[in-house]
N, C-alpha and C positions, 0 to 999 in steps of 0.2 A: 569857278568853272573855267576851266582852259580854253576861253572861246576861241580865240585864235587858231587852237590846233584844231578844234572842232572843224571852224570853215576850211582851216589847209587840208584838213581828211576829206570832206566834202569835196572838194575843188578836186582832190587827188583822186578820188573815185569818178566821180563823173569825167576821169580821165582816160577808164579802164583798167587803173591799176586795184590789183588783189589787195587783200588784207595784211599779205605777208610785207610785199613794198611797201605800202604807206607806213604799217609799223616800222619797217627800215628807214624811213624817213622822220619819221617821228617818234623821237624816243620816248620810252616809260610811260606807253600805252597797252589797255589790253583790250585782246580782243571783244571780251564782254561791251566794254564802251563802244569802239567802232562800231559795233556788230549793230547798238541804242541810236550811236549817233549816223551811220546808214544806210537803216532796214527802209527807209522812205525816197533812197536812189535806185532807181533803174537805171541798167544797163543795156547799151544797144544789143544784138545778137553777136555782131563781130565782137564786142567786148569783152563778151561771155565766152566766145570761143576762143581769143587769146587768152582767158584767165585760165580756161580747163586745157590747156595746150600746156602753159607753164606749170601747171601741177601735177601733171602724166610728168613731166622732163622731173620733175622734183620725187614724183615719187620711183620714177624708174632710178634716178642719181642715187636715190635714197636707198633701194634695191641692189645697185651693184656696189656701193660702199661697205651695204652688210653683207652680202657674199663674199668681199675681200676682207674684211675684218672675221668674217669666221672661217674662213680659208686660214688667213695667217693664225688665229686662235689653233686649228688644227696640226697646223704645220710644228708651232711650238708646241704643241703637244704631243706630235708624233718624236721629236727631236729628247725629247725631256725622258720620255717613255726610254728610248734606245740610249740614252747617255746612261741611263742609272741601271741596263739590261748591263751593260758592258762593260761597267765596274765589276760587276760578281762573278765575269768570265774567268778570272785568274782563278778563282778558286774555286769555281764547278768545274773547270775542264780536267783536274785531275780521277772526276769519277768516271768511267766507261758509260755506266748507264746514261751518264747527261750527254755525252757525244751521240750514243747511237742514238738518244731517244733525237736529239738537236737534229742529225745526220737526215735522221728518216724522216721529217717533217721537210726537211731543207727539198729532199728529192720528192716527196709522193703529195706532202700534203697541200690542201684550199688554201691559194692564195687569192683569189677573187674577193673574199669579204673577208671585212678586219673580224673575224673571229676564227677561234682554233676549228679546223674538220679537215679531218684526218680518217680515208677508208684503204681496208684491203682484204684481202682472202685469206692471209696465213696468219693462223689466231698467234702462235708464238708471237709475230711483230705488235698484233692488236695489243696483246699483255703487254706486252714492252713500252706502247704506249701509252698505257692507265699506269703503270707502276712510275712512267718519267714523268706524269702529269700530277700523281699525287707527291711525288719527292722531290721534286725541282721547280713546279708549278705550283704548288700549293691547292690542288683542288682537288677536293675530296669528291667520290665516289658518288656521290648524292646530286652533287653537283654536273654529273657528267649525264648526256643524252647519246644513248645507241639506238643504230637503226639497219635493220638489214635491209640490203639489197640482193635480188634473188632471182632466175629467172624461174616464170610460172609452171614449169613444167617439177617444178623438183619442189613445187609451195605443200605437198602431201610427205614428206619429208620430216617436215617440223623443225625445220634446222635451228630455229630459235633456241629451241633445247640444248642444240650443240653448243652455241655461243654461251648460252645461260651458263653452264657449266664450268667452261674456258676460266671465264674473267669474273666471275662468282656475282651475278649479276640477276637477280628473280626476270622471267619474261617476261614478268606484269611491268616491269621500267621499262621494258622495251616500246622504242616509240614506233606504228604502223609496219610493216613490214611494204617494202617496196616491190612489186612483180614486175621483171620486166620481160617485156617479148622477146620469143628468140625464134626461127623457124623448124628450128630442132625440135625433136620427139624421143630422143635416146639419148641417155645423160652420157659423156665421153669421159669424164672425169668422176671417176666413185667417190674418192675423197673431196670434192667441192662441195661448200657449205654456203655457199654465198660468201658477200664481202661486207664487213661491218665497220658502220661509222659511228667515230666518235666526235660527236660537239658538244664543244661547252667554252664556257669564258666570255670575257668581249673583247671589246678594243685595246685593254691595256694587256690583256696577257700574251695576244696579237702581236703588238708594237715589241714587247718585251722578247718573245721571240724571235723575231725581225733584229732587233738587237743585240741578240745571241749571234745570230746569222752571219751579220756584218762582224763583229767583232771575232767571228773565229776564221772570218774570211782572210784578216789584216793579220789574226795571228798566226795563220798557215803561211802565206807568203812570207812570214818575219821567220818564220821557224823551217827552213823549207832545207830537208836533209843533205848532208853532200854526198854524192857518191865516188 
């Protein structure tokens, strides 16, 4: 029996030190034993209050260390994402399709959250974005969530039907239709159909366009015409 460390654990509690110190001080201890050899120590109240002091400080240290280890987990991962986007720029930039569909994301589309959403009114551009998404993105049709937004005065309309049409999409995929107020009573525009959004993807198909972005940003200024 290790009496010795026994009474120095004793002596070191009735010190006020925690379990975590005295095992610093005493090596190739476990907790189980301390805990045996003293569950028959009391501690004064101020004892008790520095131990619960130093374990808030240990558990908040313990808190900001993993927010900074999953921050920099993030960071090399956003980094990894845009190096391998930027490799395959040499050779999608010679389709049109991958410019405009890059183009038009770069100008209109959500960059607020790391996923793709992308809305507008004119179905021509909406096509153009399901056709860049399934050739250049890899995401198929099944994968993709539409949603109109519309104001309520034109909700008798059924515009869903227009879009269904458009981008060959049943209205049953359609997800809720959005009504939003307007103060108007008299539609000003015959042709408006509402503006339709498309989400889908997450974080890496996010990053990867992000990394489209930057690299045709580097390769415009390197290519920049003379006149």
């Amino acid at each position: 029996m290790r009496l010795n460390d026994k009474l120095k654990a004793i002596e070191l509690r009735r010190q006020g030190k925690s379990y975590e110190e005295i095992k610093s001080i005493i090596f190739n201890l476990s907790k189980s034993t301390l805990s045996s050899w003293l569950k028959n120590i009391e501690l004064t109240l101020e004892q008790k209050r520095r131990i619960k002091g130093r374990m808030k400080k240990g558990a908040d240290r313990g808190r900001i260390k993993g927010a900074w280890v999953n921050r920099q987990k993030r960071i090399n991962s956003i980094l990894v994402a845009k190096a391998k986007a930027k490799k395959t720029l040499p050779e999608l930039i010679q389709y049109p399709l991958f410019i405009t569909g890059l183009v038009l994301y770069w100008a209109e589309g959500a960059k607020t959250q790391e996923r793709f959403q992308f809305i507008n009114s004119d179905p021509r551009i909406i096509q153009i974005m399901k056709d860049w998404l399934i050739n250049f993105c890899n995401i198929p049709e099944e994968r993709m969530n539409f949603r109109l937004y519309i104001h309520k005065i034109y909700a008798h309309e059924q515009c869903e039907k227009f879009w269904s049409k458009i981008i060959g999409i049943p209205v049953l995929r359609f997800q809720k239709t959005v009504y939003k107020p307007t103060p108007h009573r008299v539609k000003k525009n015959p042709n408006y159909k509402g503006c339709l959004r498309i989400d889908c993807g997450g974080v890496e198909l996010f990053r990867k366009i992000m990394g489209w972005e930057e690299a045709l940003v580097k390769h415009l200024k390197n290519n920049k015409p003379s006149w």
